[in-house]
C-alpha positions as protocol buffer text, in pm:
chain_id: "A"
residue {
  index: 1
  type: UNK
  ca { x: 12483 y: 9847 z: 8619 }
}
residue {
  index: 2
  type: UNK
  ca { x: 12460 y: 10113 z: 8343 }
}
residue {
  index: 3
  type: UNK
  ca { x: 12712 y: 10436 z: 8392 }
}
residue {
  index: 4
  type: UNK
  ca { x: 12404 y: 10668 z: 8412 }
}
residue {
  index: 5
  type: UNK
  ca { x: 12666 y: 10981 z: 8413 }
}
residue {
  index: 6
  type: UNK
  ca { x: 12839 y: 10836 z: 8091 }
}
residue {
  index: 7
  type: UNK
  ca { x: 12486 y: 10703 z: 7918 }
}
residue {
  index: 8
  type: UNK
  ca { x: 12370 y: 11030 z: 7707 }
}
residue {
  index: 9
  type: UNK
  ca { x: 12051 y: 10776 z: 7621 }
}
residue {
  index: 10
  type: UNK
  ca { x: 11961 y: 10782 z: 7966 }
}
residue {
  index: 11
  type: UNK
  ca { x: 11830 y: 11160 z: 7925 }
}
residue {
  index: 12
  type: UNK
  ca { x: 11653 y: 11081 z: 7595 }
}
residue {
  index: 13
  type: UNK
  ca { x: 11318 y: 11175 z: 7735 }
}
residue {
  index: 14
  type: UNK
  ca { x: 11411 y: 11465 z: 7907 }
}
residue {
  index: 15
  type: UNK
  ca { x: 11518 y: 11720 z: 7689 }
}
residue {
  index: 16
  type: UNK
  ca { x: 11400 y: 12068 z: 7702 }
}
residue {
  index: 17
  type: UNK
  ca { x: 11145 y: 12190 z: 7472 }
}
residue {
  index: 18
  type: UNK
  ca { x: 11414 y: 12510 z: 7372 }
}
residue {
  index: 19
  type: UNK
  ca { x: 11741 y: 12379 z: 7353 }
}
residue {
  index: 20
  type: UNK
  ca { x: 11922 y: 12726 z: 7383 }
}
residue {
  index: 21
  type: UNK
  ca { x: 11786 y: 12785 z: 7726 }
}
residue {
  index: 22
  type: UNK
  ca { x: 11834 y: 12421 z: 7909 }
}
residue {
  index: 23
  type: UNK
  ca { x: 11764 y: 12442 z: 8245 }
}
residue {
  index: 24
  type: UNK
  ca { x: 12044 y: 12336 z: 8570 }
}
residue {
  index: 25
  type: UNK
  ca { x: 11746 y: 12135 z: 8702 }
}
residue {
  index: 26
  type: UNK
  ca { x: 11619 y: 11972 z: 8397 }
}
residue {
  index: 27
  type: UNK
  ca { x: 11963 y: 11828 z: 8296 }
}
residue {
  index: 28
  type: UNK
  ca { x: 12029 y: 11662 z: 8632 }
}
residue {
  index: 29
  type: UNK
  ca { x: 11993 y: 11369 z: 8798 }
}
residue {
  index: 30
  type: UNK
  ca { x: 11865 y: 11269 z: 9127 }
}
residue {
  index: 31
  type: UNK
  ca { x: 11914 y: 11034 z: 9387 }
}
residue {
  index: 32
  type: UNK
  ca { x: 11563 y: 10891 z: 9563 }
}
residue {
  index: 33
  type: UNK
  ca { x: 11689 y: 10710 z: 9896 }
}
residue {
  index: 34
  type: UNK
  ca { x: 11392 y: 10626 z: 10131 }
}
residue {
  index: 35
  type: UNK
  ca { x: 11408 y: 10431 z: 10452 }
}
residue {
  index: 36
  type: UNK
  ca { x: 11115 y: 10223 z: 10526 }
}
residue {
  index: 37
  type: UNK
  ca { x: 11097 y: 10073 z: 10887 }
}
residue {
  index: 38
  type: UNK
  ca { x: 10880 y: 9823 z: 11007 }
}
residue {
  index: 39
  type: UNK
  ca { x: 10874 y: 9679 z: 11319 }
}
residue {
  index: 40
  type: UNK
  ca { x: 10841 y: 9275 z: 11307 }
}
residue {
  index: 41
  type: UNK
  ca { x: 10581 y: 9259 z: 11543 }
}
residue {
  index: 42
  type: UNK
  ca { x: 10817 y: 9019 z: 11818 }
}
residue {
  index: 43
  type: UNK
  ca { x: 10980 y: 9083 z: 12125 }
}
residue {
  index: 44
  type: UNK
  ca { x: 11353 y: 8917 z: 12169 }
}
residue {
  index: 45
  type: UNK
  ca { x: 11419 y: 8748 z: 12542 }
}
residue {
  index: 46
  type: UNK
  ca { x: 11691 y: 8605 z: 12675 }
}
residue {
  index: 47
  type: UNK
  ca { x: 11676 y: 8250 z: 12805 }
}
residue {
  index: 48
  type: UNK
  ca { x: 11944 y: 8158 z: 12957 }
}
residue {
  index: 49
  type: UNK
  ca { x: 12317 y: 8239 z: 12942 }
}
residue {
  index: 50
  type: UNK
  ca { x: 12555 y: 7955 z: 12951 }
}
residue {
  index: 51
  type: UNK
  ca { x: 12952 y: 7897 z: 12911 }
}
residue {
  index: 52
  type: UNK
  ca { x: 12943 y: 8225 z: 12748 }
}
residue {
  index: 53
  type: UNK
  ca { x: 12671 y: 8112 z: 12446 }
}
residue {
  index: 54
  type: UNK
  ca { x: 12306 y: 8377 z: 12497 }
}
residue {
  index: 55
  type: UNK
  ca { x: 12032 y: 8189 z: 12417 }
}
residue {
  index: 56
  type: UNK
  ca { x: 11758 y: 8403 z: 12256 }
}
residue {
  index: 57
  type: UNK
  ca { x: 11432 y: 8356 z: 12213 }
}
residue {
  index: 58
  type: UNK
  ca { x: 11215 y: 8529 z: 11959 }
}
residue {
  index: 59
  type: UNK
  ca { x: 10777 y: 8559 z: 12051 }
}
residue {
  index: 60
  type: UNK
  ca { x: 10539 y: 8679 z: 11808 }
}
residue {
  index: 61
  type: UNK
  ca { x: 10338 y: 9002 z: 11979 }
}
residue {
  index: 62
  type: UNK
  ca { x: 10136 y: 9100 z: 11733 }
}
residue {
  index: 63
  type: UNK
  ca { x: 9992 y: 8893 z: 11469 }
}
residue {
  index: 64
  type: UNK
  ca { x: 10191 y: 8949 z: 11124 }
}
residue {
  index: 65
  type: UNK
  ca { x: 9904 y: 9038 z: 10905 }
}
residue {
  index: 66
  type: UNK
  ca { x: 9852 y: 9351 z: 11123 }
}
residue {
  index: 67
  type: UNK
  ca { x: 10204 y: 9473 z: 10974 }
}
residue {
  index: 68
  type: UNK
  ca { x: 10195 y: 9345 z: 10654 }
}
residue {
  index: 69
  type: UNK
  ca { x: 10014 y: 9654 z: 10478 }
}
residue {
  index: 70
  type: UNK
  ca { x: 10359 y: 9835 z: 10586 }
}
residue {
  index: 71
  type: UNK
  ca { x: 10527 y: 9599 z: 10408 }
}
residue {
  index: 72
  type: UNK
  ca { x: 10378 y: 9633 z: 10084 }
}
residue {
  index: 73
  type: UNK
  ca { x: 10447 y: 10017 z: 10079 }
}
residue {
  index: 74
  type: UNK
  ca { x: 10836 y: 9924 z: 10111 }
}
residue {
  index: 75
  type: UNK
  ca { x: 10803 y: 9676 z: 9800 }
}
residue {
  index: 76
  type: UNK
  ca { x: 10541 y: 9940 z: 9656 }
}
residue {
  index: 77
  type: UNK
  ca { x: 10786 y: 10197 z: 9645 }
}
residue {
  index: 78
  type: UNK
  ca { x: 11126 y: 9976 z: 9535 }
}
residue {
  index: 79
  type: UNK
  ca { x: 10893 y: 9870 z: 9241 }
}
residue {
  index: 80
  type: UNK
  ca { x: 10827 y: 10218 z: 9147 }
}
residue {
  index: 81
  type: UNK
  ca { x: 11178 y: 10359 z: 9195 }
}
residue {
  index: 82
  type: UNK
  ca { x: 11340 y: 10063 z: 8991 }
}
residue {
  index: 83
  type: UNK
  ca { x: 11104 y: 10097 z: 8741 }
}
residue {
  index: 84
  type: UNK
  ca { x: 11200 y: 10479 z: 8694 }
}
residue {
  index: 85
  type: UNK
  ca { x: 11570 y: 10468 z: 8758 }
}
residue {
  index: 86
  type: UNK
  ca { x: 11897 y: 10244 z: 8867 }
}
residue {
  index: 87
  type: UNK
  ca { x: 12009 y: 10159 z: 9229 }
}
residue {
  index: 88
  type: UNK
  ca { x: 12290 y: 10352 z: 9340 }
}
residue {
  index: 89
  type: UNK
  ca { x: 12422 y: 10336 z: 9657 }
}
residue {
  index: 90
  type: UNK
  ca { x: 12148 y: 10343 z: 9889 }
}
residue {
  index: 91
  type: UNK
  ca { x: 11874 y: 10451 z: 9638 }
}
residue {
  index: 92
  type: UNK
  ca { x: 11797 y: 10474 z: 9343 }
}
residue {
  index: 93
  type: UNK
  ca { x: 11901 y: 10757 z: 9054 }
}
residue {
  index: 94
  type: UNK
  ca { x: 11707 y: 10893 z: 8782 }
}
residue {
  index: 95
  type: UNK
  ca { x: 11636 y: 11187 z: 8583 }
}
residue {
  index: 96
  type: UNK
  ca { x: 11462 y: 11514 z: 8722 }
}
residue {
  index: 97
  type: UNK
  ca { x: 11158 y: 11445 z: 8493 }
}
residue {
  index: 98
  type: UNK
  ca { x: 11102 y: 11118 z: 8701 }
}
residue {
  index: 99
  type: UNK
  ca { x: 11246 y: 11196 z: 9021 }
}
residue {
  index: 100
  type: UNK
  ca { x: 10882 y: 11457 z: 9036 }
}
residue {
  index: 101
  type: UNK
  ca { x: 10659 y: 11232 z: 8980 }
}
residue {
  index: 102
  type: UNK
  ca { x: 10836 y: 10969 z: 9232 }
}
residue {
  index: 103
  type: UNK
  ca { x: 10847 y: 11220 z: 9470 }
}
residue {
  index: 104
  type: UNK
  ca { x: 10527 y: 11342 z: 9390 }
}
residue {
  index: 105
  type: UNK
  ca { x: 10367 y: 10931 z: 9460 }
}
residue {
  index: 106
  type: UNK
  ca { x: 10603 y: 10840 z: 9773 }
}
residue {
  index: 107
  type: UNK
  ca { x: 10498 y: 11155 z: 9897 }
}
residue {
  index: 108
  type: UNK
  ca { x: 10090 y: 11057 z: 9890 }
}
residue {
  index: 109
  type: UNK
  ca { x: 10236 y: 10677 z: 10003 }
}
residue {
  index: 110
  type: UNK
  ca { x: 10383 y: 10838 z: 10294 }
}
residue {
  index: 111
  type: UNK
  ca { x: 10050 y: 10993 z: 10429 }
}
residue {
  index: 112
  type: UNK
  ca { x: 9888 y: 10694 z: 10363 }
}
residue {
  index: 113
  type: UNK
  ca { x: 10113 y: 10490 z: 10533 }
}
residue {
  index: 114
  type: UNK
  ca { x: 10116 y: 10754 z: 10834 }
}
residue {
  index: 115
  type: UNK
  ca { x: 9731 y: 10737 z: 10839 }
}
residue {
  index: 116
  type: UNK
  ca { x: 9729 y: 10366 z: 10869 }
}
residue {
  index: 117
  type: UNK
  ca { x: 9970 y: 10363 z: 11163 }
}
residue {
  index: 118
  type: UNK
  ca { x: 9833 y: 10584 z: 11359 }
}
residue {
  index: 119
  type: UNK
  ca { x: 9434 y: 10539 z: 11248 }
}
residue {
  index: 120
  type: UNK
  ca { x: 9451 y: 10158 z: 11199 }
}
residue {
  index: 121
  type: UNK
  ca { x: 9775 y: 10011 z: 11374 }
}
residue {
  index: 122
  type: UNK
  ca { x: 9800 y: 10208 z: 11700 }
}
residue {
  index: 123
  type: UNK
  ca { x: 9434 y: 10152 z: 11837 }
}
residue {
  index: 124
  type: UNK
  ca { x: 9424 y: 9769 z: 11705 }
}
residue {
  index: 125
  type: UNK
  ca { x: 9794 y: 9707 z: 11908 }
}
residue {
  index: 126
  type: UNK
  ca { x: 9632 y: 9952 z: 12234 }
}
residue {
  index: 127
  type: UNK
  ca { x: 9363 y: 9740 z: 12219 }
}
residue {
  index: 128
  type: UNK
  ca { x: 9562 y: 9415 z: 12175 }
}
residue {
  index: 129
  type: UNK
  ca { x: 9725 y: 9516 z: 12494 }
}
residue {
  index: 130
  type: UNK
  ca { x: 9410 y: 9554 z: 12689 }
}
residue {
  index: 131
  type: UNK
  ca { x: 9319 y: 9265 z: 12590 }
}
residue {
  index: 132
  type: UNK
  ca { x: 9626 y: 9082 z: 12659 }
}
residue {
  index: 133
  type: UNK
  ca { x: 9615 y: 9207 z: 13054 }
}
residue {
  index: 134
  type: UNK
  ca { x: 9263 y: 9036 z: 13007 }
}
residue {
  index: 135
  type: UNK
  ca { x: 9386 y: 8708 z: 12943 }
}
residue {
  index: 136
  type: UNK
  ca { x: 9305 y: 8746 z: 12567 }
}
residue {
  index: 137
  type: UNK
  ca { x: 9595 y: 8606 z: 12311 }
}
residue {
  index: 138
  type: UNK
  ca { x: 9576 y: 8695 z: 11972 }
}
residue {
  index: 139
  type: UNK
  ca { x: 9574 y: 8408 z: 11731 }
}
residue {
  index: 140
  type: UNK
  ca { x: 9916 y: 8305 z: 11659 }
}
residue {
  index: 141
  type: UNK
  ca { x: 10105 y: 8497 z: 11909 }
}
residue {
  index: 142
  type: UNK
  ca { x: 10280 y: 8398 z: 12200 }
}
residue {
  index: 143
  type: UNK
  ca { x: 10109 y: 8398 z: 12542 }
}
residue {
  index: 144
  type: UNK
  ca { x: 10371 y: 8537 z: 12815 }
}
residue {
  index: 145
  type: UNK
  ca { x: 10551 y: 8777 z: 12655 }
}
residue {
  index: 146
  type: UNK
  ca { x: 10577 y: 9137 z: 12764 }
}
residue {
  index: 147
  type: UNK
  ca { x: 10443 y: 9387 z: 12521 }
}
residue {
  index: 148
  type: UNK
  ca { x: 10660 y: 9738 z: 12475 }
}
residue {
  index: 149
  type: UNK
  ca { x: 10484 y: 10050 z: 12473 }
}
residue {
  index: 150
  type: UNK
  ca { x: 10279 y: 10190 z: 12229 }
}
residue {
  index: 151
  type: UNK
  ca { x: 10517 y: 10477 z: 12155 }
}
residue {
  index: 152
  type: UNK
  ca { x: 10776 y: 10247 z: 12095 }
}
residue {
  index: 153
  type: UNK
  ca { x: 10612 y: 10035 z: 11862 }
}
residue {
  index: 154
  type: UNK
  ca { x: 10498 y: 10345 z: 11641 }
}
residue {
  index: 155
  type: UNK
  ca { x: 10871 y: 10464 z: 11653 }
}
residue {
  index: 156
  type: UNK
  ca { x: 10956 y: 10144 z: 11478 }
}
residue {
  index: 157
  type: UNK
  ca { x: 10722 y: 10205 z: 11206 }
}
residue {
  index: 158
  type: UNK
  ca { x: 10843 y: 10501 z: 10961 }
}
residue {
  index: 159
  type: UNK
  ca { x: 10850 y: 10613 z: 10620 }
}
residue {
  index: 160
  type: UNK
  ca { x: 11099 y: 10865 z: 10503 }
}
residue {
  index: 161
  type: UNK
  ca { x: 11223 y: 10925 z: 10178 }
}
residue {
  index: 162
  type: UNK
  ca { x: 11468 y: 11221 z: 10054 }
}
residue {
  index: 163
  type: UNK
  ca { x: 11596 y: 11327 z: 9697 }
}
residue {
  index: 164
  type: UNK
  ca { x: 11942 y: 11491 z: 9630 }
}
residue {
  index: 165
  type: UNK
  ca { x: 12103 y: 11616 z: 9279 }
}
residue {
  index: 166
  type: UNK
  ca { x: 12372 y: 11407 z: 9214 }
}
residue {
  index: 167
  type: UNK
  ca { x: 12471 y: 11533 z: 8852 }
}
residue {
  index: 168
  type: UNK
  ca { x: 12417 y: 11794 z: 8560 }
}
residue {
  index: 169
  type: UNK
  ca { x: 12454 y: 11696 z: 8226 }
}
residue {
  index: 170
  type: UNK
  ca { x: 12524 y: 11937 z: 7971 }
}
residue {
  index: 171
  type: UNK
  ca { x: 12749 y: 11795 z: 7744 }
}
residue {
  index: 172
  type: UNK
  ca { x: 12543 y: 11539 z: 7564 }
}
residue {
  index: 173
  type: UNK
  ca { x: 12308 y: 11786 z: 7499 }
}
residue {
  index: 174
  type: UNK
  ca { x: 12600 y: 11995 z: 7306 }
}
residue {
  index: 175
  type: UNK
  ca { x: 12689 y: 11644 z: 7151 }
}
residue {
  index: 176
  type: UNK
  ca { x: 12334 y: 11644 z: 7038 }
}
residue {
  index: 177
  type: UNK
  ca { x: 12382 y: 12011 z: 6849 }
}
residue {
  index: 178
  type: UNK
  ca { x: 12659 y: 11965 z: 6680 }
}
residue {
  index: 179
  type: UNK
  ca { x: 12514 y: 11645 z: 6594 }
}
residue {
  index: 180
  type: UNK
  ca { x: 12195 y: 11822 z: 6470 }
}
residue {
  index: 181
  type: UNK
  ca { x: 12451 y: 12092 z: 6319 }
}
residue {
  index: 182
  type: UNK
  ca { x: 12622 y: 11875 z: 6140 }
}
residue {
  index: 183
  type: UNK
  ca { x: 12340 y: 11726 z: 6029 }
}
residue {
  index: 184
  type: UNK
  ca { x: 12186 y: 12044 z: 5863 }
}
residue {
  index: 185
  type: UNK
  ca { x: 12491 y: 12091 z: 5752 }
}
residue {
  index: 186
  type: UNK
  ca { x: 12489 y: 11814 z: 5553 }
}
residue {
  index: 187
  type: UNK
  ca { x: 12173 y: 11868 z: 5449 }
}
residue {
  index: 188
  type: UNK
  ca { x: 12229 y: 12204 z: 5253 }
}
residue {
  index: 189
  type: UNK
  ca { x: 12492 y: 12038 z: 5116 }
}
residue {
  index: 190
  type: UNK
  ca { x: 12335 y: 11777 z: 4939 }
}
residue {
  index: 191
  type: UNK
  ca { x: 12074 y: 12020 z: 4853 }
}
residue {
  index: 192
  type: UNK
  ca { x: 12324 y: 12253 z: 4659 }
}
């Protein structure tokens, strides 16, 4: 992994239009951790428990393309927060420049995602319910199993995401004047 706080490349794109007045939150970088929960859509039951050894049994409730949408928002949003920075710890860190706009897009993701668990999911598992008590089984999904409540389920389904300023860099952007002084320096020498 690259030593971001070492790695005065890493802020390349970043820098402030007026170098005199750089700015705390410009300079800085940001960690993007987000927790993305989805609830597998099975119920666990115990079977029997002999000499000590539980044996468990795992039965499908829900069919698995009902929760696969919530799925792709977790890989959505790795994709976009590997693409913009490194994983560190549990996140990912990049500049200020691109934490924004990451925050800006998991931000819209995170309504979306909201709006298809309660809009989508939660009437399509309700109704999966009635129809269960009905005799109705789902395609793919296990007959006798006992289906938790509708609150719970929704509990199990989140999407959270928070962004904390890890570090300010100033000194690379000093290395880069005296750089650039050094430079003009050099410069009206050779033009003597």
């Amino acid at each position: 992994m690259t030593d971001l706080f070492r790695d005065a490349s890493f802020f390349g794109g970043c820098e402030p239009k007026n170098s005199d007045k750089t700015d705390v939150a410009e300079n800085s970088l940001v960690l993007v951790s987000f927790r993305i929960s989805v609830w597998t859509g099975m119920s666990t039951e115990q079977t029997s428990v002999e000499e000590g050894a539980e044996n468990m049994r795992r039965r499908r409730i829900v069919p698995a393309s009902m929760l696969k949408v919530f799925s792709d928002f977790r890989v959505r949003a790795k994709a976009l927060c590997a693409e913009r920075g490194e994983p560190y710890l549990n996140g990912y860190v990049m500049r200020r420049c691109d934490a924004v706009s990451v925050e800006r897009t998991l931000a819209i993701w995170r309504r979306e995602f909201c709006r298809q668990r309660d809009e989508v999911f939660a009437p399509f598992y309700e109704k999966s319910v009635y129809d269960r008590s009905m005799g109705v089984v789902p395609k793919g999904c296990a007959s006798d199993v006992i289906c938790p409540s509708t609150d719970y389920v929704l509990r199990r389904i989140s999407f959270e995401f928070d962004a904390f300023t890890l570090a300010y860099r100033r000194r690379c952007f000093l290395r880069r004047r005296l750089c650039l002084a050094g430079q003009r320096a050099l410069f009206r020498y050779r033009r003597a």
